[in-house]
N, C-alpha and C positions, 0 to 999 in steps of 0.2 A: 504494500500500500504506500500509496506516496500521500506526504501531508501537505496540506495548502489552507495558509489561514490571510484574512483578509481583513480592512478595518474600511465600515461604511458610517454614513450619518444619518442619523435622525434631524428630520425639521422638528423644533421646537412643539414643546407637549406631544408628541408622536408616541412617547415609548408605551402609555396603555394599551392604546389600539393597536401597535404594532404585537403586543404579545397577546392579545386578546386574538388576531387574527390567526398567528401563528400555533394559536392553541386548539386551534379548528383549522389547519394547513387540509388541502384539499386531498385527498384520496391520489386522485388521478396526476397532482404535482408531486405527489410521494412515489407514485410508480413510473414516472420520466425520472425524477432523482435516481433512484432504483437504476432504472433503463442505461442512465447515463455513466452510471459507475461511479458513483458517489454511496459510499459505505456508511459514512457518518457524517455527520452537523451537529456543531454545538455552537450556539451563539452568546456570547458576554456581552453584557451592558454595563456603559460608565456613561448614561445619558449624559448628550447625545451621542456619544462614539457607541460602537456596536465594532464586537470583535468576533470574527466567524471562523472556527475551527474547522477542518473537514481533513478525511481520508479517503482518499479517488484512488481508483484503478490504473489510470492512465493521469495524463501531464495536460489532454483537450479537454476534459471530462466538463469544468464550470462550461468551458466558451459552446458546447454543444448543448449544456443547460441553458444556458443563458439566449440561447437563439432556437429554443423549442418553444414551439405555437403556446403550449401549457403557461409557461413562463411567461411569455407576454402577455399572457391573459392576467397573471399572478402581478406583474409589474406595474398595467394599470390598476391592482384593485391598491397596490401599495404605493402607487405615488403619491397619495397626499400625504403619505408619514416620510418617504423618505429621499433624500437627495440622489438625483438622475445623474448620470452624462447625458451628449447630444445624439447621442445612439441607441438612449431610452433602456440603457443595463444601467444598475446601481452603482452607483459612484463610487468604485471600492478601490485601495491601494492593496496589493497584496505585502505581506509582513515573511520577513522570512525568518528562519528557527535559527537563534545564535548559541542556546544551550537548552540542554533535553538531560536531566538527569534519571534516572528508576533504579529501586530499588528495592530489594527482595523484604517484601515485610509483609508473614504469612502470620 
């Protein structure tokens, strides 16, 4: 699994609705995620930053998310909580892993 974590913005007072939405995430966007080789999502909140974890299959896996019909549909219901680019994907920088510790504690 490779890992790919991202940092997006909430517009102001956004972070209810945004987790209110994502706690009824669509069926059918869980099975293109699925589809697309994304294993996991985890998202942190430091309103308004949002910090998104994920483990993908492959290294295309977001950018074939992010241009699935599902998605788009998903991206206008979240436009009013959150900050676009001009290409109407979420305004994300990706973050990359500078240290990863684990250890054995059974």
């Amino acid at each position: 699994m490779i890992k790919r974590a991202f940092i997006m913005k909430l517009k102001p007072g956004g972070l209810a609705e945004y987790k209110r939405l994502h706690s009824e995430i669509w069926p059918e966007l869980v099975a293109e995620i699925k589809r697309q080789g994304i294993a996991q999502i985890t998202i942190f909140e430091n309103d308004p930053m949002l910090f998104l974890y994920s483990e993908i299959s492959d290294s295309d896996a977001w950018d074939r998310l992010w241009h699935a019909e599902i998605h788009d549909k998903w991206s206008e219901y979240m436009a009013p909580l959150m900050e676009f680019n001009s290409d109407g994907i979420v305004d994300s920088s990706e973050v990359r892993e500078v240290f990863n510790l684990r250890t054995n504690t059974n």
